[in-house]
C-alpha positions, 0 to 999 in steps of 0.5 A, spaced: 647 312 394 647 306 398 652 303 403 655 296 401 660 295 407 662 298 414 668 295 417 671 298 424 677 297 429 678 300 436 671 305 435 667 307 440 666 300 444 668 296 438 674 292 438 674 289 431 667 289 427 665 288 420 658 288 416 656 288 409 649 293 409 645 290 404 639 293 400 631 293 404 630 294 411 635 292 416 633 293 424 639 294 428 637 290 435 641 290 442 640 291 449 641 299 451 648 301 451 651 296 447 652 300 441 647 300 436 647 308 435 654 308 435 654 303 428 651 309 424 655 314 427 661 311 425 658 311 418 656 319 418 663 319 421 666 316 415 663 320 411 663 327 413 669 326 419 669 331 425 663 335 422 659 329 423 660 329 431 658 332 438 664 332 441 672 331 439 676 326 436 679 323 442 671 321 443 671 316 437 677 312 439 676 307 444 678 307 451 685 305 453 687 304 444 692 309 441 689 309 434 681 308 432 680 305 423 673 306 420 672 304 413 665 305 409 664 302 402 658 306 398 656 305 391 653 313 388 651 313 381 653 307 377 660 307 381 663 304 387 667 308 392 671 306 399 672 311 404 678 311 409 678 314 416 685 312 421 685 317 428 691 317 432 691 319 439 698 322 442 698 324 449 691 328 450 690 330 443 687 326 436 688 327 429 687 324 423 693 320 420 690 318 415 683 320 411 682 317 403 677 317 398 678 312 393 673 312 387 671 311 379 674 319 378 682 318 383 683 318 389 682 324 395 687 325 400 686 329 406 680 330 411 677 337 408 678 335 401 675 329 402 669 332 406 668 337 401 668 331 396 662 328 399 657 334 400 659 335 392 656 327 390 651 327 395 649 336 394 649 335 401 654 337 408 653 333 415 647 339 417 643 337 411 644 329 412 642 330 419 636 334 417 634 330 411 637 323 411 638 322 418 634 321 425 639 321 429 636 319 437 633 323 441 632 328 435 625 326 433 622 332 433 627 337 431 624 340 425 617 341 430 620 344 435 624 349 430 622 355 430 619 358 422 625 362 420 630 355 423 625 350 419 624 354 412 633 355 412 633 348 414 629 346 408 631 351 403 638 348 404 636 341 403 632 343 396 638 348 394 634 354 395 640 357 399 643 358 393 639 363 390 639 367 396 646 367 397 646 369 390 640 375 391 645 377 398 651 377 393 648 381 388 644 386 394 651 386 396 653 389 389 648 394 388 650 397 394 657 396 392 655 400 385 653 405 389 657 406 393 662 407 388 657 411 383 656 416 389 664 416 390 665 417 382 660 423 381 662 427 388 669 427 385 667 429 377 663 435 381 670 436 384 673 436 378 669 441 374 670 446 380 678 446 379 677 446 372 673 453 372 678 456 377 684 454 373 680 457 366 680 464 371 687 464 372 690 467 365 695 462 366 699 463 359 700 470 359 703 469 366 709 464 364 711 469 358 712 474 363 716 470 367 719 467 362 723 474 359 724 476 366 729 469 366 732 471 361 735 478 363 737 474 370 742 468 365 744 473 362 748 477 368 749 470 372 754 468 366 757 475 366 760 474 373 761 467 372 766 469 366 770 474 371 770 469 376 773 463 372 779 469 371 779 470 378 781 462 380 786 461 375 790 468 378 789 464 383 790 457 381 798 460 379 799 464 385 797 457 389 801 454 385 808 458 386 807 457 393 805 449 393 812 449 389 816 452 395 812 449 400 813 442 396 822 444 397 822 446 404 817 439 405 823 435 402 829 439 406 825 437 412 825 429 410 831 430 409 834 433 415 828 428 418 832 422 415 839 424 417 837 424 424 833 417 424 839 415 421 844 418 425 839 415 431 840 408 429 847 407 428 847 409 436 842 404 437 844 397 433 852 400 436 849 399 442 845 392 441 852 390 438 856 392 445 849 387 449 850 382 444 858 381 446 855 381 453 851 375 452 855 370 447 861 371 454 855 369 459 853 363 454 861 361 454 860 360 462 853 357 462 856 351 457 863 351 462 856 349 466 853 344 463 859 340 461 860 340 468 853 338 469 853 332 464 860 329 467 856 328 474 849 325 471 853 319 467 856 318 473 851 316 476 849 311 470 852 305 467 854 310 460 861 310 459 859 316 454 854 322 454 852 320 445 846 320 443 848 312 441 850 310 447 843 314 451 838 310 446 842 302 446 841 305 454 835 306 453 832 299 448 836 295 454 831 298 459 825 298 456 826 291 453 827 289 461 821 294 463 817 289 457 819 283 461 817 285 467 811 288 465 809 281 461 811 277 468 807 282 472 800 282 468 801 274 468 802 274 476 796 279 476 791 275 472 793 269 476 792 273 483 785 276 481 783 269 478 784 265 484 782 271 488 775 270 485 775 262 484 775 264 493 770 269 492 766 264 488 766 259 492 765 262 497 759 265 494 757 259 492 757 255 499 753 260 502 748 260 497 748 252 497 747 253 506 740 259 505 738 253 499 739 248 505 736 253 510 729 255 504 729 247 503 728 246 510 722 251 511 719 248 505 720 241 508 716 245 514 711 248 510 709 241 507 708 238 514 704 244 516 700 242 508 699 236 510 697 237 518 692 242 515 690 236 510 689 230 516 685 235 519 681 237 513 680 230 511 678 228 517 672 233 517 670 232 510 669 224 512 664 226 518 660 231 513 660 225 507 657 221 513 652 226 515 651 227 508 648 219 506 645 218 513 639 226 510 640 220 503 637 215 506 632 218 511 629 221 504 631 214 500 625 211 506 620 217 505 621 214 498 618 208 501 612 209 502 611 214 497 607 212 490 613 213 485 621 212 486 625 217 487 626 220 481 621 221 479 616 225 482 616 231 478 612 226 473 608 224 478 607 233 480 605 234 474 599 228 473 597 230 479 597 238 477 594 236 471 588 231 474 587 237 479 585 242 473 580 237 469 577 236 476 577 244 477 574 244 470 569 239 471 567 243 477 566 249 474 562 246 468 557 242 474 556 248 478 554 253 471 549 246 470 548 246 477 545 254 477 542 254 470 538 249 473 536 251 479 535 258 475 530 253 471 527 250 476 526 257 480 521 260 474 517 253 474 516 254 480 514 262 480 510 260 474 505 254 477 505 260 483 502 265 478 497 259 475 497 263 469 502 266 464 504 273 465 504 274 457 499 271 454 494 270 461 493 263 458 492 258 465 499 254 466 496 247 468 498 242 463 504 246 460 511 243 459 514 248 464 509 246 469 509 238 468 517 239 468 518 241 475 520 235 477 524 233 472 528 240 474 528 238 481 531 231 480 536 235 475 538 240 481 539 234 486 544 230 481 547 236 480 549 238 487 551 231 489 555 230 483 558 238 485 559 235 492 563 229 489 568 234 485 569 238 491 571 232 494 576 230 488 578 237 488 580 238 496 583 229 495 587 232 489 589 238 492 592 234 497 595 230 492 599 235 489 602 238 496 604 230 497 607 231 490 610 237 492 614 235 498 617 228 494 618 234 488 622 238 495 626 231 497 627 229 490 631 236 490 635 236 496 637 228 495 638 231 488 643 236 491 645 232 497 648 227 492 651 232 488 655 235 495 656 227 496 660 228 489 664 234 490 666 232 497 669 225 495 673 228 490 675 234 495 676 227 500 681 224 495 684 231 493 686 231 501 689 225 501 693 226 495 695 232 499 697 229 505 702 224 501 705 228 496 707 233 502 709 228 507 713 225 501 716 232 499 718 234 506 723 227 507 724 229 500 726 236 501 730 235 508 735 230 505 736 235 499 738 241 505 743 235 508 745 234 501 747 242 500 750 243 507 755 236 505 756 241 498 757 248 502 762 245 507 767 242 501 766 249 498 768 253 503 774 248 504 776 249 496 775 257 497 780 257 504 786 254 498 785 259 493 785 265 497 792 261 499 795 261 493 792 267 491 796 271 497 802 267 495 801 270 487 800 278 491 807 277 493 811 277 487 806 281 484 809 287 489 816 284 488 814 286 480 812 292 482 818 294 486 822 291 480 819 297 475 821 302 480 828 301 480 827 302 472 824 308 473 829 311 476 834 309 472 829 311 465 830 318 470 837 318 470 838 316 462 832 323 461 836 327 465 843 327 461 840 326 455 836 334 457 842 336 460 846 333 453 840 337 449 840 344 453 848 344 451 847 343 444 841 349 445 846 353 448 852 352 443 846 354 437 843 360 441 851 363 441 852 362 434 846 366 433 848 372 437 854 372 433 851 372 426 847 378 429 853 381 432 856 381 425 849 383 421 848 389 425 856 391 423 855 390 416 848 394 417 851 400 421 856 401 415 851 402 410 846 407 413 853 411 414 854 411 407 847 414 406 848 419 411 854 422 407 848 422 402 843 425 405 847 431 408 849 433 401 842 433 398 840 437 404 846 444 403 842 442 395 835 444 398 837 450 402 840 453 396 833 452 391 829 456 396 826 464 393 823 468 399 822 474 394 817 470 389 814 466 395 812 473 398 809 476 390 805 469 389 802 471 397 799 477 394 796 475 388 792 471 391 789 474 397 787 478 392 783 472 388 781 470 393 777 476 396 774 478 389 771 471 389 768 472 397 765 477 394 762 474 387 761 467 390 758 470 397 753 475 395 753 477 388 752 469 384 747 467 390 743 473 389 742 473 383 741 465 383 735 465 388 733 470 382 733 465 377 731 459 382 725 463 383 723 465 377 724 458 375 720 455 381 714 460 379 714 458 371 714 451 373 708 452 377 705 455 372 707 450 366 704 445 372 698 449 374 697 448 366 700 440 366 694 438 371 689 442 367 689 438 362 690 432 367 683 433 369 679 435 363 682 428 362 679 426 368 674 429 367 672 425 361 674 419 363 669 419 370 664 422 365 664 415 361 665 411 368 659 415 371 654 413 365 657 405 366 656 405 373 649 407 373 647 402 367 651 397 372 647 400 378 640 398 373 642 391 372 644 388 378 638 391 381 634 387 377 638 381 378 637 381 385 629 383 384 630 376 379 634 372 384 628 373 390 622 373 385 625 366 383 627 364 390 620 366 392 616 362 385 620 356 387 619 356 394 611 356 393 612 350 388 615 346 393 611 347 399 606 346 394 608 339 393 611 338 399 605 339 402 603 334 397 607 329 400 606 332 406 598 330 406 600 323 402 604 321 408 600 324 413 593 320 410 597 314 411 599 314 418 592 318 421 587 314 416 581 314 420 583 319 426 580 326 428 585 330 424 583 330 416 589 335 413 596 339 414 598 346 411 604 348 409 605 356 408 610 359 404 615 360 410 614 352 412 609 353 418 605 347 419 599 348 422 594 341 423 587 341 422 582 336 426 576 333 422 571 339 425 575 344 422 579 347 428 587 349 427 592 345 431 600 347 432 604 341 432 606 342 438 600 341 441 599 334 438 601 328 443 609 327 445 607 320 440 604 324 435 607 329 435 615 325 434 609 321 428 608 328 425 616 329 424 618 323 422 612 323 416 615 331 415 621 327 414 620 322 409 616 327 406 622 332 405 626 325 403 620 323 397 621 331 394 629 331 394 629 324 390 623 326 386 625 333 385 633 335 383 634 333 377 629 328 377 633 323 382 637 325 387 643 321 389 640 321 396 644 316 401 640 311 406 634 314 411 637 313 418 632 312 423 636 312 430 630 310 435 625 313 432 620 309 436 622 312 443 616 316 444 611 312 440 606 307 443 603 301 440 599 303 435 603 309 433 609 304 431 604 300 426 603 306 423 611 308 423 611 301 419 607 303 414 610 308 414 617 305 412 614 301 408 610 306 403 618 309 403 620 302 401 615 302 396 617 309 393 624 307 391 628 308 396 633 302 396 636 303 403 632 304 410 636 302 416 632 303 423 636 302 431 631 300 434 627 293 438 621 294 437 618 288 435 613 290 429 619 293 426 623 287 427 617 284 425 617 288 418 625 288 417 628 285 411 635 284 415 636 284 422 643 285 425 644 284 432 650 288 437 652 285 443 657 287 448 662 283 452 661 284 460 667 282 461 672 286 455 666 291 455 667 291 447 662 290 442 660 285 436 655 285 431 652 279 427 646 279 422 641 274 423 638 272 417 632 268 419 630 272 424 625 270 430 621 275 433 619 272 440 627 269 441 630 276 438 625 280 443 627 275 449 634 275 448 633 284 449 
């Protein structure tokens, strides 16, 4: 598995940022703080989303953005994959818009299915890419610093082995299942046996034939008592009928007589409504006597010479056609009156503005005279600095006189000075070394004529070349020293020299500078004197513009003072208008008044011929119900004949006689006998129940037999498969410890070749112990803070080299990831951490990306990416550098 591309928009402290990762080694570079780490993050993040962070969501997105994209580009397995990731933040809250997976198989869509996606391909969650792939910064020592039972969960999960004892605790689990349930089952088969026996001992089916003869002997005399009930009833169901019958005909001689006096009640009523009805229809004669009145006076006071509808509704066209006339007058005057009424006001808005525009054209004209004063008095200062200025020049131009070069070029002149200084110290040197030699030559010469003979061989030293040379020696020494005194001479001239050269390199300098202050005052001199004129200029400009608008506001006032004028004259007839629709009013009044009274005439005429028509409806009404009443009297004289009191007394009888021989039966002798039969019936059914269960749980009984011996032949198999489970664990733990500790070992030689540690232990619970040459057992922790994050990083690689080399055969392993693995390292340890990374490289793994600005691994890296942020936008950029320069990369940092 490698990445291809990472591409990143409002990220941390990137803006817009984008990177091709290609295979090899490739060195992210940069200045603390610029973001470097943040560029592997945002990978680990596209990869497995919230898990892969520290803090929250919000923190990704950068400061002051609302939303934040990562897309990440990998290939895994001979497929191309593309991984999408948009955060949005709202309010003081972030979440995920938008997470997609698009690969060779379809496209995944949500956070969670895409994370569980990705551990699926690269059989790993965000803790094992961190524990295996990833050293992110400052966790260099992370598996060291674990304690044993941590480090052995660590790795077991990065090499599977977490699976087995998930699947040894599941199947522990079982068994203590199956337990449990086999203890159930068989403390309920005891119970079972139990029940049975006690049902055996209790003679079940003599008990229910007993019973049973006792029933029948009990139906047989409920059913006698009900046959002389049921006679009983029907005696009493024939007197009940003969008195319902006469009963029924004294309920119909009630009605009747009932009816005849509701019948009789309404005549009286309705003939007195009729006498209330005649009352009214003589008031309403009045009140239209009234109203005729009424109308009479009404159209007197109108120009009607009749009260008809046609002649009210001609009125009334002819009013409202006037009432249009005005109305159309009246807008138009209206319209006229706020359109000159607001000319004036627009004028006069107007001349006021013209006169505050005067008024601001004057302070401005103002405003450019105290410019221009400023100005004058500016340039006048800025000419005797100018001044001042050439007159420094020209004292510097005649030290320049006399001095062995022009101005210019005295630098030239400092550095063959320096340079005649340093021959000459050299040559010093080197005569004072000659100078001393010598004399040392001359000095054992001399101890050696001294002596007379050789402090070796004892042989006499007259004659000898030592001896003869001491001349020679002396005149060396001689020519020596005054060659040295002549140097020295040099050297203090030379010295002197270059402080002269020094101070033209000083002046040089300051006339460099001086001309420079020369130049920018000129053009600040010519900015003032553009200044001045312009503003002098604008002020004549801006105060003849003032008198202008003044000339303007007054012609403006002039022409407002007419159009309020006209405006007053328009008001006018507006009034007139208004007074003129008044008087319409009260003449549409006048017309709406007869026209009422002419109405309420009409409703009164109607509401009389109602009265009336009810008048004569309630007649008709009172001579039909007194026909029925002559009816209803011959049907009650019918009824009273019909009534037998003699019969009515024999059926009484009758029946209270029934009705106490069925008090007694349905009172005391049927419930008596029923509780009987109801008991009996209980206790056989409890009998043939008792029966029932016994079959039920000898059923039971068999069934829970059966399921006993399949729980314990179940018990025996998943105890085996746990003991399977943990002994396979165990077996493969040991093999890959061994050949961890292989690995370990392997790496281990490489990065402490030829130092005083010889091997490293692995045991089969991962602990490490490390062993010095002489034999002595060290813990890791007890290594120094460089060694010890060197150790770690080799337990890391090792860890990588045996999850590519041992699932599968080759697993899809994604990039190693070193984030500032050379913080605790010094410079010998960083040579052996670039060993390192090249035996990985070696080994196959396609991809190493390493954050960090060490020089050796800048050195080392096939491809150099560099980030740097913005001071100004605090935003961060990256930029690979394909032909890296150590000596200017590590300067730039």
């Amino acid at each position: 598995m490698r990445f291809t591309h990472v591409a990143l928009r409002n990220f941390k402290p990137y803006d817009d940022a984008e990177l091709d990762v290609r295979d090899g080694v490739t060195v992210i570079h940069g200045v603390n703080g610029s973001g470097k780490s943040s560029l592997l993050e945002a990978c680990f993040f596209a990869l497995y989303g919230s898990k892969a962070l520290s803090g929250t969501l919000e923190d990704v997105v950068t400061t002051g953005e609302d939303d934040a994209e990562i897309e990440l580009e990998f290939v895994h397995d001979g497929g191309t994959y593309r991984i999408e990731r948009r955060i949005r933040v709202s309010g003081d809250r972030a979440t995920t818009a938008k997470c997609v997976l698009e690969g060779p198989d379809g496209t995944v869509e949500g956070a969670r299915d895409v994370r569980r996606h990705v551990a699926s391909l690269l059989r790993m969650d965000a803790e094992a890419f961190v524990n295996c792939a990833y050293v992110q910064q400052g966790e260099v020592n992370k598996l060291i610093n674990a304690s044993p039972s941590q480090r052995q969960d660590m790795i077991d999960d990065l090499l599977q082995l977490g699976k087995l004892e998930e699947y040894r605790e599941r199947a522990g689990n079982a068994r203590l299942g199956v337990e449990d349930v086999l203890t159930s089952k068989r403390s309920v088969l005891d119970d079972i046996e139990s029940q049975i026996a006690a049902k055996e001992d209790e003679d079940l089916h003599a008990r229910l034939n007993a019973l049973e003869s006792d029933l029948a002997e009990v139906d047989e005399k409920v059913s006698n008592y009900e046959a002389q009930r049921d006679k009983a009833k029907s005696t009493l169901d024939a007197a009940q009928s003969t008195l319902d019958e006469h009963a029924e005909k004294r309920e119909r001689l009630s009605e009747v007589e009932s009816a005849i006096e509701e019948l009789q009640s309404k005549v009286s009523e309705d003939e007195a409504e009729r006498d209330t009805l005649t009352d009214r229809i003589r008031e309403l004669d009045a009140k239209l006597d009234e109203l005729d009145d009424d109308i009479e006076s009404a159209v007197a006071e109108t120009d009607l010479d009749e009260a008809s509808d046609d002649a009210i509704d001609a009125r009334r066209d002819t009013l409202a056609e006037r009432e249009s006339e005005i109305r159309e007058e009246l807008s138009e005057s209206r319209q006229r009156a706020q359109a000159l009424r607001t000319q004036a006001e627009r004028l006069e808005e107007r001349a006021t503005d013209l006169e505050s525009r005067a008024e601001e054209k004057r302070e401005a004209a103002d405003a450019d005279e105290s410019t221009a004063d400023e100005a004058a008095t500016e340039l006048e200062s800025f000419r005797e600095k100018r001044a001042d200025i050439e007159s420094s020049i020209a004292d510097i131009d005649e030290q320049f006189a006399d001095a062995p070069v022009e101005r210019g070029s005295a630098a030239a002149l400092l550095d063959e000075r320096r340079t005649e200084r340093s021959e000459a110290r050299e040559s010093l040197a080197e005569t004072e070394t000659e100078l001393k030699n010598a004399r040392e030559r001359l000095t054992e010469a001399e101890e050696l004529r001294d002596a007379g003979k050789c402090p070796e061989c004892g042989q006499p030293v007259d004659g000898s070349p030592h001896v003869d040379a001491i001349d020679d020696r002396e005149a060396d020494v001689e020519s020596l020293e005054a060659e040295r005194d002549e140097l020295e001479s040099t050297v203090e001239s030379l010295d002197a020299a270059v402080e002269a050269a020094e101070r033209l390199v000083e002046l040089e300098t300051r006339a460099d500078s001086l001309t420079d202050s020369l130049s920018h005052l000129d053009d600040r001199i010519e900015d003032r004197e553009k200044t001045l004129e312009s503003r002098r200029e604008a002020a004549t400009e801006k105060r003849e513009t003032a008198d202008e608008l003044d000339a303007e506001a007054s012609e403006k006032r002039e022409a407002a003072t007419t159009q309020a004028e006209r405006a007053d004259t328009v008001e006018a007839t507006v009034e007139d208008l208004e007074a003129d629709l008044d008087a319409l009013e009260t003449r549409r009044e006048r017309l709406d008044r007869v026209e009422s009274l002419v109405e309420t005439r009409a409703d009164t005429v109607d509401t009389q011929e109602r009265l009336r028509e009810r008048r004569e409806t309630l007649a008709e009404v009172n001579d039909e119900r007194r026909e029925h009443l002559t009816e209803r009297r011959n049907r009650r004289a019918e009824l009273r004949e019909a009534v037998d009191e003699a019969a009515v007394e024999s059926a009484k009888k009758r029946k209270q006689n029934a009705e106490a021989y069925l008090e007694k039966v349905e009172t005391e002798v049927l419930p008596k006998l029923r509780d009987q039969r109801d008991d009996l019936q209980s206790r056989i059914g409890g009998v043939q129940s008792d029966l029932e269960r016994l079959d039920e749980l000898r059923e039971r009984r068999d069934a829970l037999a059966e399921r006993v011996g399949a729980l314990e032949s179940l018990h025996d198999e998943v105890s085996t498969l746990e003991s399977t489970y943990g002994d396979l664990r165990a077996d493969l733990r040991q093999r890959n410890v061994e050949v961890l500790e292989r690995m370990l070992n392997e790496t281990f030689d490489l990065v402490y070749a030829n130092d005083a540690y010889s091997r490293i232990r692995l045991d089969g619970e991962y602990g490490l112990t490390v062993f010095q040459k002489d034999g002595t057992a060290l813990d890791p922790e007890q290594l120094s803070g460089g060694e010890r994050a060197l150790f770690n990083l080799s337990l890391r690689c090792a860890i990588y080299r045996l999850l590519a080399e041992g699932i599968d055969g080759a697993a899809p392993l994604p990039p190693l990831i070193l984030d500032e693995p050379t913080v605790f390292l010094d410079t010998g340890h960083v040579s052996r951490l670039v060993d390192l990374v090249e035996d990985m490289q070696s080994r196959g793994v396609k991809q190493i990306l390493i954050v960090s600005h060490d020089d050796e691994l800048v050195g080392a890296a096939d491809d150099l990416v560099r980030v740097e942020k913005n001071p100004t936008t605090n935003r961060s950029t990256v930029e690979r550098t394909d032909a890296p320069d150590i000596a200017s990369v590590l300067a730039d940092d």
